[in-house]
N, C-alpha and C positions, 0 to 999 in steps of 0.2 A: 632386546630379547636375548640375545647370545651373549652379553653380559650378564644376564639373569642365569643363565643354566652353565657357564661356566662358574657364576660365582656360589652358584647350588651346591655342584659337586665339591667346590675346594674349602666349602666352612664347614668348619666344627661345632659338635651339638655344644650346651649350653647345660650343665652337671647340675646335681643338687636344686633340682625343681623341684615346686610342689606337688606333693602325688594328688589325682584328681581321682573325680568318681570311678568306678569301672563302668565302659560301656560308653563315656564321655569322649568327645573328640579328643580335647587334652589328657585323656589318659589314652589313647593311641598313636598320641602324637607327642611325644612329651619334650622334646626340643624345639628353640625357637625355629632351626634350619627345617628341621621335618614338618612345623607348622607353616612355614612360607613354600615349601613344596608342594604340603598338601593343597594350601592354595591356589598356588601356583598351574597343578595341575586341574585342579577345577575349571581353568578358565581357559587351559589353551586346549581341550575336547582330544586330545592325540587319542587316549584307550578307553575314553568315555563318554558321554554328553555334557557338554558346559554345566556346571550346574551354580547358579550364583550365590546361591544362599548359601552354601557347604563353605563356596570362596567364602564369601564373607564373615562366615564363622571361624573357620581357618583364622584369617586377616586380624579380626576382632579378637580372639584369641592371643594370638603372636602378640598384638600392643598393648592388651591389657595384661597379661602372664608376664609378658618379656618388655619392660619399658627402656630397660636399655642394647636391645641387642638391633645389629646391624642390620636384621630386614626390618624393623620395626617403620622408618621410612619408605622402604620398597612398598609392606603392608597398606600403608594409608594411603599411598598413590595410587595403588591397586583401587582399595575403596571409593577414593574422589572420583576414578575414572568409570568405576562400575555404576555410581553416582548419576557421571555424567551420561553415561550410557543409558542409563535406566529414564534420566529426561529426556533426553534424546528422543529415544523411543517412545516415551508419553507424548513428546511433543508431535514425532511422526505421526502418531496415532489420532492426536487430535487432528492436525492439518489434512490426516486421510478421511476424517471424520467431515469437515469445513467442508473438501474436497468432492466426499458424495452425495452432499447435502446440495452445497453449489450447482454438480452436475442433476440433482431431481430438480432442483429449482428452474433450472436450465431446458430439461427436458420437459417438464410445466409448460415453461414458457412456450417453447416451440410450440406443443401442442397449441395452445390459444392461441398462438399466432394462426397455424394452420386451418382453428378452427374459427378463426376470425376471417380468415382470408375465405375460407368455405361459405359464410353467411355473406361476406362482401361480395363472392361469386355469384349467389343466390340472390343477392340484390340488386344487383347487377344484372344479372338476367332475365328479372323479375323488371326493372327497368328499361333493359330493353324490349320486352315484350309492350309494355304501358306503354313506349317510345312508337313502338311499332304502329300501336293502336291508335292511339296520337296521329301519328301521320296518315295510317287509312282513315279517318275520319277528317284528317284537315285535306284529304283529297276529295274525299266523296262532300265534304264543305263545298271545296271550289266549282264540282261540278256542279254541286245543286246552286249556288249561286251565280255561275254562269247561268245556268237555265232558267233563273228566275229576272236574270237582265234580259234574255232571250224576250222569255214572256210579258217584262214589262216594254220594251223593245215594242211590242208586238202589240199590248192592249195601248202605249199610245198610239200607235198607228191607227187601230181600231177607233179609240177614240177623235183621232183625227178626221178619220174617215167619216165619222159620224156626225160629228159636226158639218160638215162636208152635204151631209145629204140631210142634215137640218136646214141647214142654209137654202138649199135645192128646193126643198120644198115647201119652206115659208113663201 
């Protein structure tokens, strides 16, 4: 860049151009030096805002007016990088683009997860309660089935007895 603005101030404009429209950049700019300046400062914002398109008019200017003057290569480096700049930033653009799509997808998913884990909590609890039931009923099982060993228990004895006093009384 310091070669750029040293070699600014120390070239000499470029005679006997062709005169352009009035109102036109190249009739404001009518040297190839004052057209890589004007470019020039389009892009480094010092007394203005960047403006790309003016560079690039600037640029585009310079190589097509001036095919042989000395910024004419400066010009096109400028273009290729504003070029590259410009995909750059397409490409930033998409990958921020990937990037918030990813994270909705992302934050999707959580939710379902969440609200999976909610319905598994639910089932779960819902589980333990049937678990629960389950078990007061495999108690109140055991008891009633004790009590009915009790009772059988108890009617053979009856039974025995009674035989007993059939016997007795035959």
């Amino acid at each position: 860049m310091i070669i750029f603005v040293i070699c600014l101030g120390a070239c000499a404009t470029t005679k006997n151009a062709p005169v352009e429209p009035p109102g036109s950049l190249a009739a404001r700019f009518q040297s190839d030096t004052t057209l890589f300046q004007e470019g020039y400062a389009q892009l480094s914002g010092e007394e203005r805002p960047v403006d790309y398109s003016r560079a690039r008019e600037a640029f585009g200017l310079l190589i097509n007016k001036y095919p042989k003057s000395k910024w004419r290569n400066y010009a096109k480096s400028f273009l290729i990088l504003m070029d590259e700049a410009q995909t750059a930033r397409e490409q930033a653009e998409k990958e921020k683009q990937a990037c918030i799509k990813i994270k909705a997808l992302w934050e999707h998913t959580q939710k379902e997860c969440r609200t999976d884990q909610l319905k598994a909590q639910g089932e779960l609890s819902r589980l333990r309660k049937e678990n629960e039931q389950l078990r007061q009923d495999s108690v109140q099982l055991r008891n009633e089935n004790e009590q009915m060993k009790k009772n059988l228990e108890q009617l053979k004895r009856l039974e025995i007895e009674l035989q007993r006093r059939d016997k007795v009384f035959r």
